[in-house]
N, C-alpha and C positions, 0 to 999 in steps of 0.2 A: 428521462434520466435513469430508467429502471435499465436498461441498453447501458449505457455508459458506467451504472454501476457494478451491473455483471460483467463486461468487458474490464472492467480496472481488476476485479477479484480474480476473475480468469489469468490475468498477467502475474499479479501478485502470486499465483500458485506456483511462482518459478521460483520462488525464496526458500531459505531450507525451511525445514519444517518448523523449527521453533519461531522463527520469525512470522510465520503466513498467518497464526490465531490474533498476535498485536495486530498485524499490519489489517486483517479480515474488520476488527473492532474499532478501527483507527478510520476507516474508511467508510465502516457503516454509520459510525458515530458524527462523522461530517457531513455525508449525504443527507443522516437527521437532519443535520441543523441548514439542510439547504446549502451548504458549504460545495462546489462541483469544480472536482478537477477530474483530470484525463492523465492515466499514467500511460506515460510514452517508453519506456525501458527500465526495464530489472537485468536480467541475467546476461554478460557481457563472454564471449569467448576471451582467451588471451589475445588471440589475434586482433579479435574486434578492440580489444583497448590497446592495442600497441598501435595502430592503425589512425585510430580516435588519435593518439597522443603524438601522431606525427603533423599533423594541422595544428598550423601559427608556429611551427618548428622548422620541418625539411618540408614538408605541403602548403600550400599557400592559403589562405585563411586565417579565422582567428581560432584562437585557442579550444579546444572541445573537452580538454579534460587536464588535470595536473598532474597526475600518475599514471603509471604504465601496475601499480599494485592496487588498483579500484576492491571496494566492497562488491562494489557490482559482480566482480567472477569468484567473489565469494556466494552470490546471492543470502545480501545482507544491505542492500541500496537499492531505492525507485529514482527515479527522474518523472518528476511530472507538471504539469501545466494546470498551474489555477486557470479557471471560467471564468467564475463570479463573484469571487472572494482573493484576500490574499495571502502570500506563502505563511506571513507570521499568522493570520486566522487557522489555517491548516495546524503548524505544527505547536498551536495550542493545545490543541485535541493530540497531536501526534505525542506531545510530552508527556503526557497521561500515559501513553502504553512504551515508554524510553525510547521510542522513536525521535530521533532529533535533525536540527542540521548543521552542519560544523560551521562553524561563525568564519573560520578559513575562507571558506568556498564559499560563504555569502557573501565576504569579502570582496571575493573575485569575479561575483556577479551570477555564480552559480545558484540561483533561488530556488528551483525546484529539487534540488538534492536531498533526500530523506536517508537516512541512516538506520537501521536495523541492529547492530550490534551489541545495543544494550535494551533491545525490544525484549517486553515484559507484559504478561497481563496484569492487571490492577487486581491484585488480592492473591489466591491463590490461582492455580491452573486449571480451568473449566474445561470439561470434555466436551466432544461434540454432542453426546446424548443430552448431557444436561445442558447446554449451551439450545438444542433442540426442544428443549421441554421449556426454557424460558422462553422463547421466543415463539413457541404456540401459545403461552402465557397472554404476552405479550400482543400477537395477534389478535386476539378474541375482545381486549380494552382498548384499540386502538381507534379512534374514531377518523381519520384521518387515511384518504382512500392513496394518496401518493405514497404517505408511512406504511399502511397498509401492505403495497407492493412493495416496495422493499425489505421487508419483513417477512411475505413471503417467496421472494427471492434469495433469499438468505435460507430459510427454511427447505426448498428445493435443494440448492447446497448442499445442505448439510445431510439431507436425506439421500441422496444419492452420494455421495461420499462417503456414510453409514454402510449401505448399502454394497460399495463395492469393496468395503473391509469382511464384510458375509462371507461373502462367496470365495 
């Protein structure tokens, strides 16, 4: 699972930047709790969602999107596939950091749609340094060798991300 949760954070780095610390917290905080999904798309070209929006329209198929004006080419929207859990488990944890999904597009069958636009951290805004410092905290109490790794896969992260603000 430590593959799949670095690969989801890898994708998520295509949001802007206010959105990557919720969405980073939002995804660590499920993998905690054993919650595993697989995000399949963030960041859309215009072309790619006019394209998207011509299937179940002039393309044959069914429908892939409702708008040609998506969050997605905002990067401010994931698309993803619950594992082992499901989407309302996920955006229990995701409404904690104003990650949500529009009851719309749930509607419409759209389930894995997550929403970034009123992503927020819980409390004040943590920096990476200190976001680093709890999570070596955190490391050192953690008796649990799967938490353990993702913890310090996070910590990798964040230290080369540090890192390449140096230089």
């Amino acid at each position: 699972m430590e593959q799949l949760y670095r690969q989801n954070i890898e994708k998520c780095s295509e949001l802007t930047p206010q959105a990557q610390d919720p969405t980073r917290h939002w995804i660590y905080d499920c993998f905690q709790k054993k919650m595993y999904f697989r995000v399949v798309e963030v960041y859309r070209t215009q072309a790619r969602q006019n394209w998207l929006y011509t299937f179940g329209r002039t393309r044959s198929g069914t429908k892939k999107t409702w708008t040609k004006d998506s969050l997605h080419i905002r990067r401010l929207a994931v698309d993803l596939v619950a594992l082992n859990c499901s989407y309302v488990d996920i955006e229990r944890i995701a409404l904690q950091y104003g990650i949500y999904r529009p009851p719309n597009l749930v509607a419409l069958g759209d389930l894995g749609h997550y929403q970034m636009d009123r992503a927020k951290l819980r409390g004040t805004t943590i920096t990476p340094a200190a976001r680093l410092k709890g999570l070596k905290r955190r490391l050192a109490t953690t008796k649990s060798l799967e938490t353990k790794r993702l913890i310090q896969a996070e910590i990798e992260r964040l230290e080369e991300r540090l890192e390449r603000r140096t230089i």
